[in-house]
C-alpha positions as CSV (number, residue, x, y, z in Angstrom):
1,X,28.0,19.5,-59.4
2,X,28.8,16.1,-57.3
3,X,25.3,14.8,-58.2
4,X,23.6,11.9,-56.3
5,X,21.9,9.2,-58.2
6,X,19.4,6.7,-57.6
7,X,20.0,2.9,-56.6
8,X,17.0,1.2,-56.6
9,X,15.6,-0.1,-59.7
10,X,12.5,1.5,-61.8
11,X,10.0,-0.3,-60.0
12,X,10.4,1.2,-56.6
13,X,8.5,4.7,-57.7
14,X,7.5,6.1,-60.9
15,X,10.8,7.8,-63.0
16,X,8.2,9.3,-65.5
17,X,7.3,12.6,-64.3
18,X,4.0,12.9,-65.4
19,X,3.3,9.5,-64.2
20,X,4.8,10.8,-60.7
21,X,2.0,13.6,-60.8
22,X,-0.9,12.0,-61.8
23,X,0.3,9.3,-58.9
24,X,0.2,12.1,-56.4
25,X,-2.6,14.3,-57.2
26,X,-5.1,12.1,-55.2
27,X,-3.6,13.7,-51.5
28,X,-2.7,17.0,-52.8
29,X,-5.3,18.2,-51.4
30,X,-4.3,17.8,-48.0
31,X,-4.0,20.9,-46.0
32,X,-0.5,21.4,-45.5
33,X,0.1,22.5,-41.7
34,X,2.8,20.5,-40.0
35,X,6.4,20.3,-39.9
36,X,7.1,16.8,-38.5
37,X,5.8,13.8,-40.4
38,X,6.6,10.0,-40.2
39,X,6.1,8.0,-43.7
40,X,6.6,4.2,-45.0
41,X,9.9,3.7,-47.5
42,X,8.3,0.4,-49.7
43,X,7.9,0.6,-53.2
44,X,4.8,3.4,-54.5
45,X,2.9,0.2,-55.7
46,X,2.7,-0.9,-51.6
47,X,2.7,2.4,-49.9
48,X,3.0,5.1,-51.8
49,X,-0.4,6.8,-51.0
50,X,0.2,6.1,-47.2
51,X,3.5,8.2,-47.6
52,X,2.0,10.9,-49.6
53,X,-0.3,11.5,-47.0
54,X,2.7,11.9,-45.1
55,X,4.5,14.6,-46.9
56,X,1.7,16.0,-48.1
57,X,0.2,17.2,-44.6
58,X,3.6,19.0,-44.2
59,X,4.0,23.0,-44.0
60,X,5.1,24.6,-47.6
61,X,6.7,27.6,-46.0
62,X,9.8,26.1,-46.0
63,X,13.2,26.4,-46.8
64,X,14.4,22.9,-46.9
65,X,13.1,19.1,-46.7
66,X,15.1,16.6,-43.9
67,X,14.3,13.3,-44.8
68,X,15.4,10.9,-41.9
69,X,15.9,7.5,-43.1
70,X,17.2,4.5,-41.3
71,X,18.2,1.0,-41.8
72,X,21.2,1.2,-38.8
73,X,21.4,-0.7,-35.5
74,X,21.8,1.1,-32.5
75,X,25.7,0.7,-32.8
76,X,25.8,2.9,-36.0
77,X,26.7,6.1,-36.1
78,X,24.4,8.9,-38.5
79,X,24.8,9.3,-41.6
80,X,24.7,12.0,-44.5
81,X,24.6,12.2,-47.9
82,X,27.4,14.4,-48.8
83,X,27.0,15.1,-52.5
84,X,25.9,18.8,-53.6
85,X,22.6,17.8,-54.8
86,X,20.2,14.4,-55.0
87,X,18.4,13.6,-58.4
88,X,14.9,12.7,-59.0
89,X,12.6,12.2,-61.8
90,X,11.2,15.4,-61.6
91,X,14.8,17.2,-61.0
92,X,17.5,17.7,-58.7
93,X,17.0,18.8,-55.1
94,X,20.0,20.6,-53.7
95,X,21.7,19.5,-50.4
96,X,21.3,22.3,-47.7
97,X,25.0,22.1,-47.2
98,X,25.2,25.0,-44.3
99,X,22.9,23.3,-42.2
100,X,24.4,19.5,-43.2
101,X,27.7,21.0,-41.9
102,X,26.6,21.9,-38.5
103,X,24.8,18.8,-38.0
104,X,27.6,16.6,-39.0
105,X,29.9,18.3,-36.2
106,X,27.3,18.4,-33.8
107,X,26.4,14.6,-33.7
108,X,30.0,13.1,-35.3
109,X,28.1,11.9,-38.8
110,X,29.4,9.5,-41.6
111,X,29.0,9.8,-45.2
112,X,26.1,7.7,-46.1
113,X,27.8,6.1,-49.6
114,X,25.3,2.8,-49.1
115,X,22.6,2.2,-51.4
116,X,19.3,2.5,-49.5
117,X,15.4,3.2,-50.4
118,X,14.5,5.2,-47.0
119,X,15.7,8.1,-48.0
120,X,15.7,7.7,-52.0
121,X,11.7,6.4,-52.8
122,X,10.8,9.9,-50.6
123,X,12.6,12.1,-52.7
124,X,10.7,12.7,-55.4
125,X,7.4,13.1,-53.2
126,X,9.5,16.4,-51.2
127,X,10.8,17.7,-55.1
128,X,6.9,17.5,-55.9
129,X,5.2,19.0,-53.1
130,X,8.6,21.4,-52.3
131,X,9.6,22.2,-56.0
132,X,11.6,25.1,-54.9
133,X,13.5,23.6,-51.7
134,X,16.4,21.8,-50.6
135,X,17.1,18.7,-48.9
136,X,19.1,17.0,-46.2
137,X,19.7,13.2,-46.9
138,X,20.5,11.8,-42.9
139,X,20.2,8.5,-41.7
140,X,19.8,7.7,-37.7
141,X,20.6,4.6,-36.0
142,X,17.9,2.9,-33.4
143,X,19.2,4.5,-30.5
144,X,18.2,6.8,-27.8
145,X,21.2,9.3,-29.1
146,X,18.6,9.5,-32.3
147,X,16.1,11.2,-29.9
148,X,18.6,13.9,-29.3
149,X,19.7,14.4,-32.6
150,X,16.8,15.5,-33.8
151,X,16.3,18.1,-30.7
152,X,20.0,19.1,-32.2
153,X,18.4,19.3,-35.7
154,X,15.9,22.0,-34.1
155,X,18.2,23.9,-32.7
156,X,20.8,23.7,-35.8
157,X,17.6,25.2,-37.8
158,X,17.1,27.9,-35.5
159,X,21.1,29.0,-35.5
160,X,20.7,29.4,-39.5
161,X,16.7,31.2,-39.2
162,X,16.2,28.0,-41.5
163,X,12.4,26.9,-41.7
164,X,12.5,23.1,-42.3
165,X,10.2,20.2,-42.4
166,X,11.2,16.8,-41.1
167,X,10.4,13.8,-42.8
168,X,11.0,10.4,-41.0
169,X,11.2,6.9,-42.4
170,X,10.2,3.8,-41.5
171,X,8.0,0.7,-42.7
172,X,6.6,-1.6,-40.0
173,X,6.4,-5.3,-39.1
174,X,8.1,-7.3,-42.0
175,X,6.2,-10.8,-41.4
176,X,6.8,-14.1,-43.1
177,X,9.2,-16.7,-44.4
178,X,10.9,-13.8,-46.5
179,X,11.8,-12.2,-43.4
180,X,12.4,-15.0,-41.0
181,X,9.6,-13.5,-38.8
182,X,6.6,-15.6,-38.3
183,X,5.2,-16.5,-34.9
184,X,1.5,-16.6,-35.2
185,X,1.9,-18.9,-38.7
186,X,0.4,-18.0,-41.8
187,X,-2.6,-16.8,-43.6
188,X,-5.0,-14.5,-42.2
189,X,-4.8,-14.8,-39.1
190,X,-1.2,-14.0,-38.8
191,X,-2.0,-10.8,-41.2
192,X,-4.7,-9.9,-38.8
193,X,-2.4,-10.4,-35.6
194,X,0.4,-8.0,-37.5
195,X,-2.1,-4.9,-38.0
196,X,-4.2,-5.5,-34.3
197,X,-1.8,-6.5,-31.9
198,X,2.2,-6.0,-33.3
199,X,1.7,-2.9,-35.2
200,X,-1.4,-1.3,-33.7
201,X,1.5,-1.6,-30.2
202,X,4.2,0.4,-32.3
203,X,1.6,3.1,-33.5
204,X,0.9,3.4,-29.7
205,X,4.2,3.8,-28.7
206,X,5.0,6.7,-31.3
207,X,1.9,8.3,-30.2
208,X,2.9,8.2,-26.6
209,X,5.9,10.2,-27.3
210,X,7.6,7.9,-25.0
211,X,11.2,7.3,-27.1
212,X,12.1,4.1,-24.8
213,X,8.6,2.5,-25.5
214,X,9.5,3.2,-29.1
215,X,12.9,1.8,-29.2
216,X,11.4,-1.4,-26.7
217,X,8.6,-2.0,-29.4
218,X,10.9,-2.3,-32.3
219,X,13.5,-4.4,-30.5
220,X,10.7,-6.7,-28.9
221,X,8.2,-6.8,-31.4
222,X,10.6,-6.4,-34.7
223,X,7.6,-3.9,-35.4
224,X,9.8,-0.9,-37.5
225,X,12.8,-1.5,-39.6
226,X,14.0,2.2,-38.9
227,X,13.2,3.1,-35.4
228,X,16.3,5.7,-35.4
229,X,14.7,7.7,-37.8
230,X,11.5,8.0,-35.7
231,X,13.4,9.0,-32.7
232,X,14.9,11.5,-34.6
233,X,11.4,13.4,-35.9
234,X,10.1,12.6,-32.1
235,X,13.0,14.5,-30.8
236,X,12.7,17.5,-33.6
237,X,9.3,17.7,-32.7
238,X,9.7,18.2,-29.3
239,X,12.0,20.8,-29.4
240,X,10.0,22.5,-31.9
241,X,6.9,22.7,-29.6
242,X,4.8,20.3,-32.0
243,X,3.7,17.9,-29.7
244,X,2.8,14.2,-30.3
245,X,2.2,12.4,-33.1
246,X,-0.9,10.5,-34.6
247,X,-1.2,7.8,-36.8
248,X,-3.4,9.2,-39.7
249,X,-3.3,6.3,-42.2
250,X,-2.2,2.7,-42.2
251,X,-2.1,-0.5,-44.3
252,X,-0.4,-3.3,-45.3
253,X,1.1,-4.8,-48.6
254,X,-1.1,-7.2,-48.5
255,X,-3.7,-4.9,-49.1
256,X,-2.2,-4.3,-52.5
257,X,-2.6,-7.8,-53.6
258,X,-4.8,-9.6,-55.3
259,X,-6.7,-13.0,-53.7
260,X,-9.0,-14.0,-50.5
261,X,-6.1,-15.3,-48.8
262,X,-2.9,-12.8,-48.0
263,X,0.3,-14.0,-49.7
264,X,3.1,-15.9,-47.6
265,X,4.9,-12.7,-46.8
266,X,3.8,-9.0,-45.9
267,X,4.5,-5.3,-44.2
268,X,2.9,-2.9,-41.8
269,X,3.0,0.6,-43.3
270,X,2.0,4.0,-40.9
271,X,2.1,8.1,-41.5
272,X,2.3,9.6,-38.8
273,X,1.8,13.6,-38.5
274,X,3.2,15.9,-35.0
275,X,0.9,18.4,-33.9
């Protein structure tokens, strides 16, 4: 088996799996009842309960997990993971390779051999809540052709009768002198500006279900590091019936620190849920 490892070091997410349980048994007692989601890619330690949230409001009657992940400009083409299976703490997921195949055709994907969290910190939250599943690994690139791949992801499903959930990725505005990104200064008034004004504008736009306002937001605003991924669960769930999505948690890593004041650099972190 052509097995798919991890790249990011121990810190990102828990590799104990017992540690990975305990971690996740605060939202497990969400009522699972969608089949679209949108979750933050930081480290657990940041956002790892905003995720879960995420993943956990998604439908268990399922035969296999899409995690959408990003990081690509709107030049990029998709990507896949095309290994036969993706490892995790808590064991292996297997790649859905009948349904990777028809979406690779369909939207003229590229193996994804590039280390990256979006997809990888997710994984081991869809092997815990979706023990007996499989996965597709995909990454889309912030452009309007995202929208429409994930309306080809619907209909790929629905050639195989394959009941999946869609899982998108993306973490929101990266602020400070670590990201080169800081025009209302420092301290907290710049936090407070991120989470009112440049985030609370990208929440709106996912929940208008407007993909241009999306794509606008995160150019303009630098407000989401993975906007192709979004546009990819908008598109899924709009095809699928499922409507818009809400916002149904958000924070910040600053929130995770210590201190009165916020430190010099932070991020916006959303879930999202379609229904």
């Amino acid at each position: 088996m052509n097995l798919r490892g991890s790249c990011l070091a121990a810190g990102w997410y828990y590799r104990n799996p017992d540690e990975i349980k305990r971690f996740l048994s605060d939202v497990s007692g969400i009522q699972p009842a969608v089949r679209t989601a949108i979750a933050p890619h930081a480290g657990w330690f940041y956002s790892g309960k905003i995720a879960a949230r995420a993943v956990a409001s998604l439908d268990r009657d399922i035969d296999t997990v899409v995690i959408i992940g990003g990081h690509l400009p709107g030049t990029g083409q998709p990507m896949f993971a095309l290994e036969d299976a993706v490892d995790s703490p808590l064991g292996y997921m297997e790649i859905d390779a009948e349904l990777r195949e028809i979406m690779f055709g369909k939207i003229n994907g590229e193996e994804d051999r590039f280390p990256d969290n979006t997809v990888e910190v997710l994984v081991p939250m869809a092997r815990f809540y979706f023990p007996g599943a499989k996965l597709l690994w995909m990454r889309f690139p912030a452009a309007p052709s995202s929208f429409d791949a994930g309306k080809t992801l619907a209909a790929a499903a629905g050639e195989l009768g394959r009941r999946i959930a869609v899982l998108a990725s993306t973490d929101l505005t990266h602020y400070g002198q670590n990201f080169g990104f800081t025009p209302k200064g420092s301290g907290l008034n710049a936090l407070r500006w991120m989470r009112e004004v440049n985030d609370r504008g990208f929440i709106e736009a996912v929940e208008s279900g407007d993909p241009s306002a999306v794509l606008e937001r995160a150019k303009t605003d630098h407000s989401s590091c993975s906007a192709g991924a979004v546009l990819g669960a908008m598109g899924f769930a709009a095809a699928a019936g499922a409507g818009y999505a809400r916002c149904v948690e958000y924070g910040t890593s600053a929130d995770a620190e210590d201190g009165e004041e916020p430190p010099a650099s932070f991020v916006g972190y959303a879930s999202f849920v379609f229904s």
